[in-house]
C-alpha positions in Angstrom: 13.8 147.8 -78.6 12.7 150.2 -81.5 10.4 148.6 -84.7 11.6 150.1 -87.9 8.6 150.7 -90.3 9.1 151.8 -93.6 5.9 152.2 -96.3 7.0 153.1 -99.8 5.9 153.0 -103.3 6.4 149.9 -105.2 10.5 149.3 -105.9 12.0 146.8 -107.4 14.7 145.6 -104.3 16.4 143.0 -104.9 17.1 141.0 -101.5 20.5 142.9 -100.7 19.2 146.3 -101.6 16.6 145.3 -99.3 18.9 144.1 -96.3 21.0 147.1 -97.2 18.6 149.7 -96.4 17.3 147.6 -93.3 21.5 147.9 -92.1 21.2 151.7 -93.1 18.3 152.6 -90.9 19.3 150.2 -88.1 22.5 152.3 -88.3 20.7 156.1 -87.7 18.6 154.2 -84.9 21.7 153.1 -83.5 23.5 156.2 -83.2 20.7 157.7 -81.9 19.1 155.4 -79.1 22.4 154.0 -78.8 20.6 150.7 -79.3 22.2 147.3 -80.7 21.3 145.3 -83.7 19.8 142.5 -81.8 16.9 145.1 -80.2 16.2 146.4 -83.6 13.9 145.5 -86.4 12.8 146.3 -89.3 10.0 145.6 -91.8 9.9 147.3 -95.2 6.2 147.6 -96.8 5.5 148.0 -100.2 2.2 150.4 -100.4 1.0 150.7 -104.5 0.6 154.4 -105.4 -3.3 154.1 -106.0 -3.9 153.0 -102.3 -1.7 155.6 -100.3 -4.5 157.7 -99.3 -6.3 154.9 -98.1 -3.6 152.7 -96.5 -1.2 155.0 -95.2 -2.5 158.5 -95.2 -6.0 158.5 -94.2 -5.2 155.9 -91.0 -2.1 156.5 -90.4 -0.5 159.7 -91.2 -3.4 163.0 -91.6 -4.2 161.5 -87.5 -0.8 162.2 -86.3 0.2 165.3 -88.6 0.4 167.5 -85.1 2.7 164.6 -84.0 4.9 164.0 -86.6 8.8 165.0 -86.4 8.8 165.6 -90.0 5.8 166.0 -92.0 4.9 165.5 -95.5 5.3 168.4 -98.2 2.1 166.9 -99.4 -1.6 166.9 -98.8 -4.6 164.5 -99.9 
């Protein structure tokens, strides 16, 4: 039953562009887990710029560096 979790910067999505990028990653998780659409979810958050470091990459991100699949070109 995989949890899709997406943090971004501040877009302006309107409610399709929103489901159609929820359809889009259910899709790669799909092919590959092999899972269905009714074990998947998905929950897109908007992170402003100014509170990255603190919100995302602080707690969240520089702890799991060694553990990521793809890490960030980026350091803070």
């Amino acid at each position: 039953m995989p949890h899709i979790e997406l943090s971004f910067f501040p877009r302006d999505l309107s409610d399709e562009q929103q489901q159609a990028l929820a359809s889009d990653l259910c899709e790669v998780v799909k092919k590959h887990f092999g899972s269905r659409d009714e074990s998947l979810s998905v929950a897109l958050h908007a992170v402003e710029k100014e509170n990255w470091k603190a919100q995302m990459y602080d707690p969240r991100i520089k702890p799991e560096l060694e553990k990521l699949a793809k890490k960030p070109g980026y350091e803070m």
